[in-house]
Structures are given as C-alpha cells and as structure tokens.
Backbone as numpy.savetxt, mean C-alpha at the origin, in Angstrom:
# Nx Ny Nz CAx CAy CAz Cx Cy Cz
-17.88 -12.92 -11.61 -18.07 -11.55 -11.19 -16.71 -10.83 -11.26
-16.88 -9.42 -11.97 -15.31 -8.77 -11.97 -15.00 -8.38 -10.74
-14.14 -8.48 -10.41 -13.47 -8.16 -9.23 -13.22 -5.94 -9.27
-13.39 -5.89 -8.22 -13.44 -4.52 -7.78 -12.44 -3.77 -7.41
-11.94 -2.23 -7.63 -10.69 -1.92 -7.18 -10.74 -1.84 -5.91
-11.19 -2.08 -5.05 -10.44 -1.78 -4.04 -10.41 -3.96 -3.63
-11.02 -4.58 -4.33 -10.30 -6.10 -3.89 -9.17 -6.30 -4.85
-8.61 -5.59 -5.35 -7.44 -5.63 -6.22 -6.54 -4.87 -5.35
-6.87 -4.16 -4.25 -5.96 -3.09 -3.57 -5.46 -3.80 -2.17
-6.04 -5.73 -1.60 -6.23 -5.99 -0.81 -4.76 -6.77 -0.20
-4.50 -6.98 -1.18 -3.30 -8.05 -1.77 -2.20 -7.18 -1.50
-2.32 -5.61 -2.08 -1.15 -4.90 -1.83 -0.88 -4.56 -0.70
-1.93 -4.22 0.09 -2.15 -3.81 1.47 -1.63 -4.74 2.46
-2.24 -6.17 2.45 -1.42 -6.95 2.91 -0.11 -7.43 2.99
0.58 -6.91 1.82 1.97 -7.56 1.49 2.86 -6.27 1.94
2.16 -5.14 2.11 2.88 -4.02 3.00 2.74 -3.86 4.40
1.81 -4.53 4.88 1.45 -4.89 6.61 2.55 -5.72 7.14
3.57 -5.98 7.17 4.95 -6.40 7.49 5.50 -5.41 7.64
6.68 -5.63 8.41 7.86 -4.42 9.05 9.09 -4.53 7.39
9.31 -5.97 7.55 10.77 -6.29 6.59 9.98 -6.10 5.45
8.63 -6.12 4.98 8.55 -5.72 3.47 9.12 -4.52 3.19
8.17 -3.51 4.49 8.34 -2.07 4.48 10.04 -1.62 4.10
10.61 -2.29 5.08 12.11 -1.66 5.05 12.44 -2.35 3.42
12.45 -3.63 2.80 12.68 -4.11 1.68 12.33 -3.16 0.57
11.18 -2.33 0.57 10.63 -1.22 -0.37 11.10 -0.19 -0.58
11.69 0.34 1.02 12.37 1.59 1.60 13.88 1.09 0.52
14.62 0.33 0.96 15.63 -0.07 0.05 15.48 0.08 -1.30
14.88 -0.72 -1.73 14.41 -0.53 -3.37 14.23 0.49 -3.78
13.34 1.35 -3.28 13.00 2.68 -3.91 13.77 3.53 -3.68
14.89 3.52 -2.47 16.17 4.31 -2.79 17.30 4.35 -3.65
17.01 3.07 -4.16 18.46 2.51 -5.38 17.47 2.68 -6.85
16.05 3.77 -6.68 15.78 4.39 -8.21 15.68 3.46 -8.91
15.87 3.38 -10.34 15.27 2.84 -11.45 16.30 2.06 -11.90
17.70 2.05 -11.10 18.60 1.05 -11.57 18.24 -0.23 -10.72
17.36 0.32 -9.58 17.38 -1.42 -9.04 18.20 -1.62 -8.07
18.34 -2.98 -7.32 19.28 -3.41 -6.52 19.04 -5.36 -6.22
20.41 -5.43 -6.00 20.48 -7.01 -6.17 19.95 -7.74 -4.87
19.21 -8.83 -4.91 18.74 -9.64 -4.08 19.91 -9.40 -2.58
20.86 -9.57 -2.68 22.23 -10.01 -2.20 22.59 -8.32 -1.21
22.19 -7.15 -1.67 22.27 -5.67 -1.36 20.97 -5.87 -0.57
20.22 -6.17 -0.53 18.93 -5.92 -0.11 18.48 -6.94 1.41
19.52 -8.06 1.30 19.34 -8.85 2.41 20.28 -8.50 3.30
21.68 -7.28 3.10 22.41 -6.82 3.97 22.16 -6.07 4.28
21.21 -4.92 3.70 20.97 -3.82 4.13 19.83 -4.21 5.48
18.79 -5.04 5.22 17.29 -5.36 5.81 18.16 -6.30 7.03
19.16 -6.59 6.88 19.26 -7.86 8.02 18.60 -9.16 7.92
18.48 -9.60 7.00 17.45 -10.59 6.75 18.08 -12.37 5.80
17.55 -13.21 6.76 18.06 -14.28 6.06 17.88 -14.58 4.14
18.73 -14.88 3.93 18.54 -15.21 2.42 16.98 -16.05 2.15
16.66 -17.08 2.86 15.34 -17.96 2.60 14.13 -17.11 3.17
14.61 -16.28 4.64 13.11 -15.14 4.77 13.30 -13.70 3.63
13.92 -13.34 2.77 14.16 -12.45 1.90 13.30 -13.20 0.55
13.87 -14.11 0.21 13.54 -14.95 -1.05 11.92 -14.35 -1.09
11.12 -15.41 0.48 9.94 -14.86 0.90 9.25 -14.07 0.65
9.82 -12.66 0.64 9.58 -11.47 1.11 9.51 -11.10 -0.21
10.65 -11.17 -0.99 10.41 -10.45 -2.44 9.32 -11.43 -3.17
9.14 -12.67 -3.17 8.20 -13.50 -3.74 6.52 -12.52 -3.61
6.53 -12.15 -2.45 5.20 -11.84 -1.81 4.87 -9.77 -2.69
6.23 -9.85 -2.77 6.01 -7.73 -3.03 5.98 -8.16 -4.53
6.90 -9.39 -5.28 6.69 -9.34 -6.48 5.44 -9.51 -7.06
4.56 -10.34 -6.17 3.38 -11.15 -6.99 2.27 -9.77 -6.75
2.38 -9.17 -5.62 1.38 -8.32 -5.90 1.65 -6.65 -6.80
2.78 -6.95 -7.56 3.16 -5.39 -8.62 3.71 -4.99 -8.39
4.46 -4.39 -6.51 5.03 -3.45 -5.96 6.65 -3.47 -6.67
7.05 -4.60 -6.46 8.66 -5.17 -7.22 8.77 -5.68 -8.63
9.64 -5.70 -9.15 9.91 -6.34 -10.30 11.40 -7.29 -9.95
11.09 -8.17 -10.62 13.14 -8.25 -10.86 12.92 -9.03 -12.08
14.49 -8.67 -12.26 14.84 -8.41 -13.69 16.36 -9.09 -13.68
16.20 -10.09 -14.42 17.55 -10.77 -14.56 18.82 -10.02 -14.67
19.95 -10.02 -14.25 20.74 -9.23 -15.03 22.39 -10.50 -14.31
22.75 -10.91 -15.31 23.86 -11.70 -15.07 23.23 -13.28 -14.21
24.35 -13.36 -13.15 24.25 -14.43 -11.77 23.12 -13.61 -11.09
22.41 -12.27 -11.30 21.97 -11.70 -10.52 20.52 -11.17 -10.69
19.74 -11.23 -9.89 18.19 -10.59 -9.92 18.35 -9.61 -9.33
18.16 -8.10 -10.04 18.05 -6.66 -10.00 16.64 -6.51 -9.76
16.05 -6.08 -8.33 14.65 -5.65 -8.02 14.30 -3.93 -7.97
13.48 -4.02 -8.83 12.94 -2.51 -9.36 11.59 -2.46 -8.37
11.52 -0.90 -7.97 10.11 -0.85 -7.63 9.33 -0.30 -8.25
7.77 -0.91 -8.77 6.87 -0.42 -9.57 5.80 0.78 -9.26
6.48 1.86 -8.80 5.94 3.39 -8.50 4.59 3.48 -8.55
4.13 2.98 -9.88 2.61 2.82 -10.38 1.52 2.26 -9.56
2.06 1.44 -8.80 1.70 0.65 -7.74 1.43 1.34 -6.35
2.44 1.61 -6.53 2.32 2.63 -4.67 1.54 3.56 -4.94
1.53 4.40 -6.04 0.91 5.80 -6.80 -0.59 5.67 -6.82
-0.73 4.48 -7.61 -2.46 4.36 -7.55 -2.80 4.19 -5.55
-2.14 3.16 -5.08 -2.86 2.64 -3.54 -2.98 4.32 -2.66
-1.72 5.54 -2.98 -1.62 6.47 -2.05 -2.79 7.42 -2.78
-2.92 6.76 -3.65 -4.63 7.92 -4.60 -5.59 7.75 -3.86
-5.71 6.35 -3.85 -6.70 5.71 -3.05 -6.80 6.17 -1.54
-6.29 5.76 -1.07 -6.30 6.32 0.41 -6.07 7.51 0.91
-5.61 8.44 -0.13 -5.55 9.91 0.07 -7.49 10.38 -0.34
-7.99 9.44 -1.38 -9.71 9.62 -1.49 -10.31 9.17 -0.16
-10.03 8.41 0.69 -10.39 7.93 1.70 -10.47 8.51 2.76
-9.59 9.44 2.81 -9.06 10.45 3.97 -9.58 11.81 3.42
-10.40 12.02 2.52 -10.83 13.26 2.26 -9.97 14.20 1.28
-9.05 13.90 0.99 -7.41 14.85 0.37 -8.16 14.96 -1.13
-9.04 13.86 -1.67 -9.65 14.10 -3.14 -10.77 15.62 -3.09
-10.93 15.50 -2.03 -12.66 16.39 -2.01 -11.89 18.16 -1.91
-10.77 17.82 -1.13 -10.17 19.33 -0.54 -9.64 20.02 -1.71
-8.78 19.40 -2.72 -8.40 19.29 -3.77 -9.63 19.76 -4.91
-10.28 19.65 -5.05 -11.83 20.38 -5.69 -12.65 21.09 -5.14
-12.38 21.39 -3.93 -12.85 22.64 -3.17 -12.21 23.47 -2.88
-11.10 23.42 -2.77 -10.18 24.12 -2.29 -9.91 24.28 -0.59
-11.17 23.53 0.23 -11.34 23.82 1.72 -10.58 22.43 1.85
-10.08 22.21 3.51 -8.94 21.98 3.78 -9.95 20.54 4.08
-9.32 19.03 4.37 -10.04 18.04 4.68 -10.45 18.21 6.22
-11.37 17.37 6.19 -11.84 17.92 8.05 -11.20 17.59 8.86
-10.51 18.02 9.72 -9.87 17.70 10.83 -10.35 17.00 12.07
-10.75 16.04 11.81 -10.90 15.02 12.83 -12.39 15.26 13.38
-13.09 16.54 13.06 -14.08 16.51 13.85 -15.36 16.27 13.29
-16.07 14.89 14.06 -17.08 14.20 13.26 -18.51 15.01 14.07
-19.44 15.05 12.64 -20.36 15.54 12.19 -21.57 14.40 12.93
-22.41 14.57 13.50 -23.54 14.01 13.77 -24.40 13.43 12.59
-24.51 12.41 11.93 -25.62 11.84 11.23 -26.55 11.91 11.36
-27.56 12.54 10.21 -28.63 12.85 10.63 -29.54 11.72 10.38
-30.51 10.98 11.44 -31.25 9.95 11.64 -31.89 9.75 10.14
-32.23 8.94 9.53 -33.42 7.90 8.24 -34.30 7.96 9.40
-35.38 7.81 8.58 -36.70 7.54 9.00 -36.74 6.27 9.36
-35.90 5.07 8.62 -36.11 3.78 9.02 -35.11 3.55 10.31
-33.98 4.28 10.69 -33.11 4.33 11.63 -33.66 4.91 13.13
-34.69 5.40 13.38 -35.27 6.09 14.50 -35.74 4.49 14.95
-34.93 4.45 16.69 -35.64 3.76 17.59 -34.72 2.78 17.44
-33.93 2.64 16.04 -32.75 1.50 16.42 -31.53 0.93 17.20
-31.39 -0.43 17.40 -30.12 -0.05 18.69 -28.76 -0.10 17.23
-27.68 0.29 18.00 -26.53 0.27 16.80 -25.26 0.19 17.58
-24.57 -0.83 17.15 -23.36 -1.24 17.91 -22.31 0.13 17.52
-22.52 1.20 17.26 -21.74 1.88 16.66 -21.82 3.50 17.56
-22.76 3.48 18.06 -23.13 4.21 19.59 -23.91 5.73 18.66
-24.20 5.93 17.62 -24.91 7.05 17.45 -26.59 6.73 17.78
C-alpha cells in the first residue's frame, strides 16, 4: 500500500518535537546556504558531541538537514523544501488555504455547531456534541 502524505509528514513532525532539534534547525537555517560545521553547531546548542551526532542523524534521515562533506569537516545545510511543504500543510489545517481563495479571514476560534446525520441522532459521543 502507498504510503500517504501526511504518513510521510509523521517522521518530520516527530524529529521536530524535541527542544535541541528545534534550536539545531534555528542554527542551521541562520548560517543560509553555506551551512555550518558539526563542531559550530554543538557550541552554539550546548550540546554533547555523542547527543549532537544523535540529533543531526535523526533531522538528517527525515530531509530537514543535509551534510555535505567538506574537508575534516561535515557542513549541515537545511533543506527549506522540507519545512516549506510541512508549514503548507499545516497552514491547510488551520484554515490559511481556504482564506487565501476566499479572501475571508480563517475563523477565529469560534466553533460552529454540527449539524446532526440522521444516523447520529440519539448517539452517545465521547466528544460532548
């Protein structure tokens, strides 16, 4: 069975649910398209060399990072494309796709009553409508 975008989106999600990825990304994507060395990235984050190793292993495998040999040294790039598609996604999720083709603003928090199915009348629902 092909796998679905949003179980392709699950992997990324998870590997950004960490604090030190977050800040590891924050780094990266400030040092642009030249990158930054393993060695810059564990002084900036505070982070042991063997929990770093970790850390980039986990952002590399799911797209977010690259690295890229360069000398004694691994230069980690961040893959924009990556973050770009997941903030598409969840900007569709949050309504920002629909406002964007209507021009009306996404709804502000205030939820709409569902209107009952015929097969839904009389049901109990852990969900309180």
């Amino acid at each position: 069975m092909p796998e679905t975008m949003a179980q392709k989106r699950v992997p990324v999600l998870a590997a950004l649910a960490q604090a030190t990825r977050l800040q590891i990304l924050a780094r990266v994507a400030e040092a642009g398209a030249r990158g930054v060395a393993a060695g810059d990235i564990a002084r900036s984050v505070r982070c042991p060399a063997s929990t770093l190793s970790f850390h980039l292993k986990e952002l590399s495998r799911t797209g977010l990072l690259e690295g890229r040999p360069r000398g004694r040294f691994v230069i980690y790039v961040l893959q924009r494309e990556i973050l770009g598609d997941l903030a598409r996604y969840l900007a569709g999720l949050a309504g920002e796709g629909r406002a964007g083709r209507t021009g009306k603003p996404a709804a502000s928090g205030v939820r709409r009553p569902r209107p009952a199915r015929g097969s839904d009348r009389g049901q109990l629902s852990i969900f309180g409508d």
